[in-house]
FIKOLZA-1660 file (N, C-alpha, C; in steps of 0.1 Angstrom, whole numbers, plus 5000, padded with zeros to 4 digits):
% residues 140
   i   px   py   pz ch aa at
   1 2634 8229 6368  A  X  N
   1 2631 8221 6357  A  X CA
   1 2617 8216 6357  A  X  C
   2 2612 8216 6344  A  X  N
   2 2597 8212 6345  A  X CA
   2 2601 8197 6344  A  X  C
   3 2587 8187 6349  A  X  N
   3 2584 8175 6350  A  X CA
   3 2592 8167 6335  A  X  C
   4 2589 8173 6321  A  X  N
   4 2594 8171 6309  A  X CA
   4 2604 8169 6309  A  X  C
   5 2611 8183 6311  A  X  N
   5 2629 8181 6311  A  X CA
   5 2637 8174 6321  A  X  C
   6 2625 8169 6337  A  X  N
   6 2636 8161 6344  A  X CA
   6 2632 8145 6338  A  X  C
   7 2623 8141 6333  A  X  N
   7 2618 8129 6321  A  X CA
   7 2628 8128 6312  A  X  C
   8 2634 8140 6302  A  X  N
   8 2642 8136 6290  A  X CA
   8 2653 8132 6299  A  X  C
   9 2661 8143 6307  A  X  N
   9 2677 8141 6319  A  X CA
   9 2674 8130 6320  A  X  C
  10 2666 8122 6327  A  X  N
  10 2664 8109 6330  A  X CA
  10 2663 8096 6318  A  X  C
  11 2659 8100 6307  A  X  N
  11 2661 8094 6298  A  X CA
  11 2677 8091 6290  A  X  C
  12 2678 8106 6292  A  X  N
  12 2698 8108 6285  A  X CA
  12 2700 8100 6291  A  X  C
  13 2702 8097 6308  A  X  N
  13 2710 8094 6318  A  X CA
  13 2710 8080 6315  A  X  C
  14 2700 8069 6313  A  X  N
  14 2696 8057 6309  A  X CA
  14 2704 8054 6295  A  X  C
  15 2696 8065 6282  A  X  N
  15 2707 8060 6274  A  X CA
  15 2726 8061 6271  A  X  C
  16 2728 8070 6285  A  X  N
  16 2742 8071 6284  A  X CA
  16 2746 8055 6291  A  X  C
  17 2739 8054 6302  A  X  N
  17 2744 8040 6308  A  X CA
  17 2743 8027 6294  A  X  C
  18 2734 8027 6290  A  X  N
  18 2737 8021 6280  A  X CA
  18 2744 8021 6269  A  X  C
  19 2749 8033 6261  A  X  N
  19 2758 8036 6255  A  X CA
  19 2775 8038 6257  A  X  C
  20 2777 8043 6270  A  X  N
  20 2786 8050 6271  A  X CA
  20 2787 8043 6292  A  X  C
  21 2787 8033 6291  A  X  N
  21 2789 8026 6308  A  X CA
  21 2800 8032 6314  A  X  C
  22 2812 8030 6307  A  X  N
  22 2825 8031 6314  A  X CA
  22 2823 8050 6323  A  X  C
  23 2820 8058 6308  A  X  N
  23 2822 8071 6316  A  X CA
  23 2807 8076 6324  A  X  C
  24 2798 8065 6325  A  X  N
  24 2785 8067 6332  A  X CA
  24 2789 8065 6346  A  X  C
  25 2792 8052 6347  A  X  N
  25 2794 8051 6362  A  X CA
  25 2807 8058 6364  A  X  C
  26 2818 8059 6361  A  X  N
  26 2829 8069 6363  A  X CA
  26 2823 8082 6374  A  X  C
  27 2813 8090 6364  A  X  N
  27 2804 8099 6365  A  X CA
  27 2801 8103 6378  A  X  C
  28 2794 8091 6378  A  X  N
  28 2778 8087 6394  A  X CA
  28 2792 8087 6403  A  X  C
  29 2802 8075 6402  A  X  N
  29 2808 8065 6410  A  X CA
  29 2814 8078 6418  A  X  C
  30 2827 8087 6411  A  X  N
  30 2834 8095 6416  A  X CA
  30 2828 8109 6424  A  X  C
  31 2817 8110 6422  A  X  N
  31 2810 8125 6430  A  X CA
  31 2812 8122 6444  A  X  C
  32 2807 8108 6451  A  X  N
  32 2812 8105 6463  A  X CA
  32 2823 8105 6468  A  X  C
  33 2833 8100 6460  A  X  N
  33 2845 8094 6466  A  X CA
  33 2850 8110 6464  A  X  C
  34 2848 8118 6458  A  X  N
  34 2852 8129 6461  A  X CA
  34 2849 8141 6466  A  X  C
  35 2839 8142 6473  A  X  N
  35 2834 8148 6487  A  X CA
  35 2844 8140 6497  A  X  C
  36 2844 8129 6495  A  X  N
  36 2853 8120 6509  A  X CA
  36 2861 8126 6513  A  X  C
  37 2869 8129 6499  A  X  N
  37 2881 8135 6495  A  X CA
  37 2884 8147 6499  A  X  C
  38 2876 8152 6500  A  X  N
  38 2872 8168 6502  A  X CA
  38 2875 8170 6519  A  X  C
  39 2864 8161 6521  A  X  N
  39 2861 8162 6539  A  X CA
  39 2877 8158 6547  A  X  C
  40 2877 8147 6542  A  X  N
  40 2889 8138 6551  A  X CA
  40 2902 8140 6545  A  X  C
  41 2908 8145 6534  A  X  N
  41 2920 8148 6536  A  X CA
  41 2927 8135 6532  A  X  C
  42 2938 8136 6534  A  X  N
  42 2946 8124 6532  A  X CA
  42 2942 8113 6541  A  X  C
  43 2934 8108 6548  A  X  N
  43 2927 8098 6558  A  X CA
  43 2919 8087 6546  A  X  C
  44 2917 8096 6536  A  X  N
  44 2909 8090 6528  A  X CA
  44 2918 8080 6521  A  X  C
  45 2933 8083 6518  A  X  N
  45 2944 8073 6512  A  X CA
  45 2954 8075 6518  A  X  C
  46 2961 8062 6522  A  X  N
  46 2970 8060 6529  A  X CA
  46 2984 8060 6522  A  X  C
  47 2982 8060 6509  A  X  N
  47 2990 8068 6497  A  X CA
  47 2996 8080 6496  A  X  C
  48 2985 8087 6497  A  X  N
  48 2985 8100 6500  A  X CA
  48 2992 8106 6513  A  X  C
  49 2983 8100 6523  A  X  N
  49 2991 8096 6536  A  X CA
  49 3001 8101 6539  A  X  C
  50 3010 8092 6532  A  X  N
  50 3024 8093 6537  A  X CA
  50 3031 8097 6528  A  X  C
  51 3027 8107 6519  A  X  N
  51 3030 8118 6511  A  X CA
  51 3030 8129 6521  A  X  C
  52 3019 8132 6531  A  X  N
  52 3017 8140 6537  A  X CA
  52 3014 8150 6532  A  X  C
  53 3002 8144 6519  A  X  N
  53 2996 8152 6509  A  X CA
  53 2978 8161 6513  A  X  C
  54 2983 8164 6524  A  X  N
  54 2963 8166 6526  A  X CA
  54 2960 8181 6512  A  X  C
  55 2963 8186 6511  A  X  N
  55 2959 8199 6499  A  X CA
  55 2961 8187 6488  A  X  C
  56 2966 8183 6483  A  X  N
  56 2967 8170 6474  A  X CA
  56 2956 8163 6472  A  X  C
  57 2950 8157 6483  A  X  N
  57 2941 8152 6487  A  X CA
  57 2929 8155 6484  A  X  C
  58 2924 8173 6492  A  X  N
  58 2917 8176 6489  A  X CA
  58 2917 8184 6471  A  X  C
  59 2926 8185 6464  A  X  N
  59 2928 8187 6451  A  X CA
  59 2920 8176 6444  A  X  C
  60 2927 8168 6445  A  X  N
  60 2920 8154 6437  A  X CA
  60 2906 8151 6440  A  X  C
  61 2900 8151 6454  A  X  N
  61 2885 8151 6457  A  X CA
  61 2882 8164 6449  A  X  C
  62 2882 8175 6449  A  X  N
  62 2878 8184 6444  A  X CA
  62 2878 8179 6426  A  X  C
  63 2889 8175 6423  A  X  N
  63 2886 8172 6405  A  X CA
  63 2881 8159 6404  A  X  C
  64 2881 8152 6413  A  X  N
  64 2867 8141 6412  A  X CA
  64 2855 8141 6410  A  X  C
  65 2852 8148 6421  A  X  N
  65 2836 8157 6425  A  X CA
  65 2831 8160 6415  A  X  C
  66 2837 8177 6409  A  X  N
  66 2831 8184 6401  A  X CA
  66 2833 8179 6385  A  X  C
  67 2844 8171 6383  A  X  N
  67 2846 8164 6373  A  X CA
  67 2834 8154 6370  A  X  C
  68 2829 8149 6379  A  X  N
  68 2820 8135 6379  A  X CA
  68 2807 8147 6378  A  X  C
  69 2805 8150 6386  A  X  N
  69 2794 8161 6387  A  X CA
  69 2793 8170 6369  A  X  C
  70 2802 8178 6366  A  X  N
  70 2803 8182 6353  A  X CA
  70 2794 8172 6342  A  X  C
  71 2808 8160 6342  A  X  N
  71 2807 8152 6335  A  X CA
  71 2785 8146 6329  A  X  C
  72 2782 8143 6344  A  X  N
  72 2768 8137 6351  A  X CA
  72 2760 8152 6341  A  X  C
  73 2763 8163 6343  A  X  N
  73 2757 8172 6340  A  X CA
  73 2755 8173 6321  A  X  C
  74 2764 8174 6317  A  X  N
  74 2768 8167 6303  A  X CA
  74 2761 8158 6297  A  X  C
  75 2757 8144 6304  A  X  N
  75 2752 8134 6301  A  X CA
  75 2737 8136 6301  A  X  C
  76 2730 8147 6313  A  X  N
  76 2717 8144 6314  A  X CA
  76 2713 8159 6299  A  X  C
  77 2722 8168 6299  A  X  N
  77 2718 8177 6294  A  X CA
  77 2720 8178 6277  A  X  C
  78 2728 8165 6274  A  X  N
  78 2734 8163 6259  A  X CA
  78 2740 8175 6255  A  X  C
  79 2751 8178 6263  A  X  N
  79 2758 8189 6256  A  X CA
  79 2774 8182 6256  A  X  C
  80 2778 8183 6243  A  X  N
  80 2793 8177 6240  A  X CA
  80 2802 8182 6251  A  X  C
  81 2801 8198 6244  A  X  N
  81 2812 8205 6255  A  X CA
  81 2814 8199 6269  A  X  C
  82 2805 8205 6274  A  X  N
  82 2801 8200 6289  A  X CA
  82 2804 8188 6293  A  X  C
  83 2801 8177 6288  A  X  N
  83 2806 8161 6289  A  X CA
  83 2822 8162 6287  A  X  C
  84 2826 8167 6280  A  X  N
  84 2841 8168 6274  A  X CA
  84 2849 8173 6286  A  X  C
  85 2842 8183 6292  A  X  N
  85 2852 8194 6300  A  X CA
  85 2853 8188 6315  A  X  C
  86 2837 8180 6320  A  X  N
  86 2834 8169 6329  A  X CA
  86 2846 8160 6330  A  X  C
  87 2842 8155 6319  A  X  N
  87 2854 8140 6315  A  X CA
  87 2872 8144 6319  A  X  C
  88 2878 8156 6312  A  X  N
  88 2889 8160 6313  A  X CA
  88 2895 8164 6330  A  X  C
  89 2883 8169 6338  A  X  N
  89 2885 8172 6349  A  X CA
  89 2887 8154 6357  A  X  C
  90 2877 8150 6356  A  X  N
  90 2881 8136 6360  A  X CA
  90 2891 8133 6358  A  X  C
  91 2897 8131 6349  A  X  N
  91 2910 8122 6339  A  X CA
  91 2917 8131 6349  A  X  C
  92 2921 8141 6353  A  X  N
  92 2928 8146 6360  A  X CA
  92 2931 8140 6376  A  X  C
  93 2916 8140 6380  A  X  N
  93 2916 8140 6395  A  X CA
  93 2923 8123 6393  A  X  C
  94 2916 8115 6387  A  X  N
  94 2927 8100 6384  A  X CA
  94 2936 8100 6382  A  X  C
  95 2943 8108 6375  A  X  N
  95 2962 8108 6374  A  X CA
  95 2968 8109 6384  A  X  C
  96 2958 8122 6395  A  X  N
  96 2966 8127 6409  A  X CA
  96 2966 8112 6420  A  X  C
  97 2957 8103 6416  A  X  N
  97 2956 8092 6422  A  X CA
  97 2967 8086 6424  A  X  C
  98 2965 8082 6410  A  X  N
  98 2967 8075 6402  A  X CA
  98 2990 8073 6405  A  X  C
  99 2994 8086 6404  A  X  N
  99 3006 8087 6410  A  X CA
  99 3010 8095 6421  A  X  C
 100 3000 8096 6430  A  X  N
 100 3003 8095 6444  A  X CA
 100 3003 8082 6444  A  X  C
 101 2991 8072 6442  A  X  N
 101 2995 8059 6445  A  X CA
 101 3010 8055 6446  A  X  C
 102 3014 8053 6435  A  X  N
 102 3029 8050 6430  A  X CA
 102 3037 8055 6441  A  X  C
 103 3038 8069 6444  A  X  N
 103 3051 8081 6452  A  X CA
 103 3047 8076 6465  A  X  C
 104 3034 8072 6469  A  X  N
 104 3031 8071 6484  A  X CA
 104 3033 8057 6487  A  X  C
 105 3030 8048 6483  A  X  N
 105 3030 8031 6487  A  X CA
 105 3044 8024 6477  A  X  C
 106 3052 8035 6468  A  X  N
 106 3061 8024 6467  A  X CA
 106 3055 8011 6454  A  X  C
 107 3063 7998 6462  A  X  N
 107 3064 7990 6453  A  X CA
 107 3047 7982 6458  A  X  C
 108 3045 7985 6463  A  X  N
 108 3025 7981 6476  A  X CA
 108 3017 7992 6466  A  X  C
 109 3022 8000 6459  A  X  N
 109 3012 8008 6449  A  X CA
 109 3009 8005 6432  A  X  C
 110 3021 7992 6433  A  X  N
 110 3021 7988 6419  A  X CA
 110 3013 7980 6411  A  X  C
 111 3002 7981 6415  A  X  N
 111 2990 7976 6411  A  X CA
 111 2980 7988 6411  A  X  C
 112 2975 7995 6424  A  X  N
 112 2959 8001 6424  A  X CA
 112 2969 8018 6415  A  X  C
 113 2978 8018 6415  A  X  N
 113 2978 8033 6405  A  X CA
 113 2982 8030 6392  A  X  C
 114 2989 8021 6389  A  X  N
 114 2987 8017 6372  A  X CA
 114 2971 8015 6368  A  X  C
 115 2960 8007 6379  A  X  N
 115 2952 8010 6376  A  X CA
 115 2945 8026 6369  A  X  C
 116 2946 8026 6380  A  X  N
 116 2944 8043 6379  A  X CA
 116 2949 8054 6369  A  X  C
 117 2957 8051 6367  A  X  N
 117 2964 8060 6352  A  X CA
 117 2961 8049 6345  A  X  C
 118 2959 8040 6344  A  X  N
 118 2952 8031 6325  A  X CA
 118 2936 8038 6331  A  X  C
 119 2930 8040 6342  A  X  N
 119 2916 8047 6335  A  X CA
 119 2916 8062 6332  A  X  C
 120 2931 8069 6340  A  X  N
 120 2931 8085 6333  A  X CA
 120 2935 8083 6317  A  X  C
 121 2942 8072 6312  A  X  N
 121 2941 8073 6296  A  X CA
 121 2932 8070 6293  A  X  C
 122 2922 8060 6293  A  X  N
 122 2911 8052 6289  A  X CA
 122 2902 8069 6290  A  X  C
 123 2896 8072 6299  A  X  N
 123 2893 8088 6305  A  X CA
 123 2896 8095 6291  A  X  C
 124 2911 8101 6289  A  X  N
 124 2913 8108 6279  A  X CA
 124 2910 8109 6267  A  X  C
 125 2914 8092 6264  A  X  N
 125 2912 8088 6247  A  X CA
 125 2896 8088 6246  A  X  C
 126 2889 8085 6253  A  X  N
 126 2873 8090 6255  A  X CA
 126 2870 8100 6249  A  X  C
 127 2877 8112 6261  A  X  N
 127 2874 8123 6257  A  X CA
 127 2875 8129 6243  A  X  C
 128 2891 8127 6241  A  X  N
 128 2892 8133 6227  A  X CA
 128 2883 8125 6211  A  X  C
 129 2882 8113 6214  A  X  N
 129 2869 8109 6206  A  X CA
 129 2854 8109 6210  A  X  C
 130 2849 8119 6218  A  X  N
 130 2840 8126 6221  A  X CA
 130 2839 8138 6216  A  X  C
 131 2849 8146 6214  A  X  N
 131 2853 8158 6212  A  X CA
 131 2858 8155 6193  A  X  C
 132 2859 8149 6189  A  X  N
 132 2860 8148 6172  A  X CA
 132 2849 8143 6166  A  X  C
 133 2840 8135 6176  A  X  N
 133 2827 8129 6171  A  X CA
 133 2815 8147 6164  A  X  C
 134 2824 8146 6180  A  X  N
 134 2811 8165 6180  A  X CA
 134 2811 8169 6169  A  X  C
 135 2829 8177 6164  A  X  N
 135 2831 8183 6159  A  X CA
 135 2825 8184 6145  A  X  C
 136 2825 8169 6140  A  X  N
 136 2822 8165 6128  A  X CA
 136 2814 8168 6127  A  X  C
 137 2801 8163 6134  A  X  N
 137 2784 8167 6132  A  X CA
 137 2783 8179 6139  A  X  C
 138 2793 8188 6140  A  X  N
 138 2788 8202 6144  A  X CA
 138 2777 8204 6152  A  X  C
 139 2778 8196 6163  A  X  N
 139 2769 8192 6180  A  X CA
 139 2775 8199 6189  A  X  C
 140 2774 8208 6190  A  X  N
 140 2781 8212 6207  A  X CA
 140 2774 8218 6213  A  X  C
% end
C-alpha cells in the first residue's frame, strides 16, 4: 500500500469509529480474543471447559479472528460486501459463545451468554441493514 491509501484506511477506520462504534470495536476487540481462542483451546473458557469443547473452542476463535479481521478489512477498504461477510462471521463466532456459555455453566451462565447472543442479534440486525443500505445505492 502506498503512503495515500494507508492515510485514506486510516481515515475510513476513524470515520467508522465514529459512525458505526458498536461494530468498530467488535472488529479491533475480537481479533485478539480470537487468536486466544485459537492457541488455548478450551483454557480460554471455562464454559467451554466443561463441555470438553476444545475443536469448539478453537471454532469460535477461528470465527472471531477472521470475522473481526474480515470485518476490520471492510471498514478500512469501504467495501459493503466485505464488511457484511466480516460482520456475519463474527455474529457467528458470538452465538458459539454465546451458547456454550449457557450448555457449559448452567444456571452461573445466565448472564455472560444472553449477553452474548443479544450481541450475535444486535451483530446480525447490523448486518442485514448494512446489506439493504448497499443495495439501494448500488455500493458494493
Amino acid at each position: 500500500m502506498t503512503a495515500p491509501e494507508v492515510r485514506l484506511a486510516g481515515q475510513r477506520f476513524v470515520e467508522s469509529w465514529k459512525y458505526r462504534p458498536y461494530i468498530t470495536a467488535f472488529a479491533v476487540g475480537l481479533i485478539p480474543v480470537g487468536v486466544l481462542a485459537i492457541i488455548f483451546g478450551d483454557k480460554v473458557s471455562a464454559a467451554l471447559g466443561n463441555l470438553a469443547a476444545n475443536s469448539i473452542s478453537r471454532g469460535m476463535g477461528f470465527a472471531l479472528f477472521t470475522g473481526g479481521l474480515i470485518t476490520l478489512l471492510g471498514i478500512t477498504s469501504h467495501r459493503a460486501l466485505t464488511l457484511t461477510v466480516g460482520m456475519g462471521i463474527m455474529a457467528f463466532g458470538l452465538g458459539i459463545y454465546g451458547v456454550g456459555v449457557i450448555l457449559g455453566l448452567g444456571l452461573a451462565g445466565m448472564v455472560a451468554g444472553p449477553i452474548a447472543l443479544i450481541a450475535t442479534i444486535a451483530t446480525i440486525r447490523q448486518t442485514i441493514t448494512i446489506a439493504q443500505i448497499t443495495e439501494v445505492k448500488g455500493d458494493h
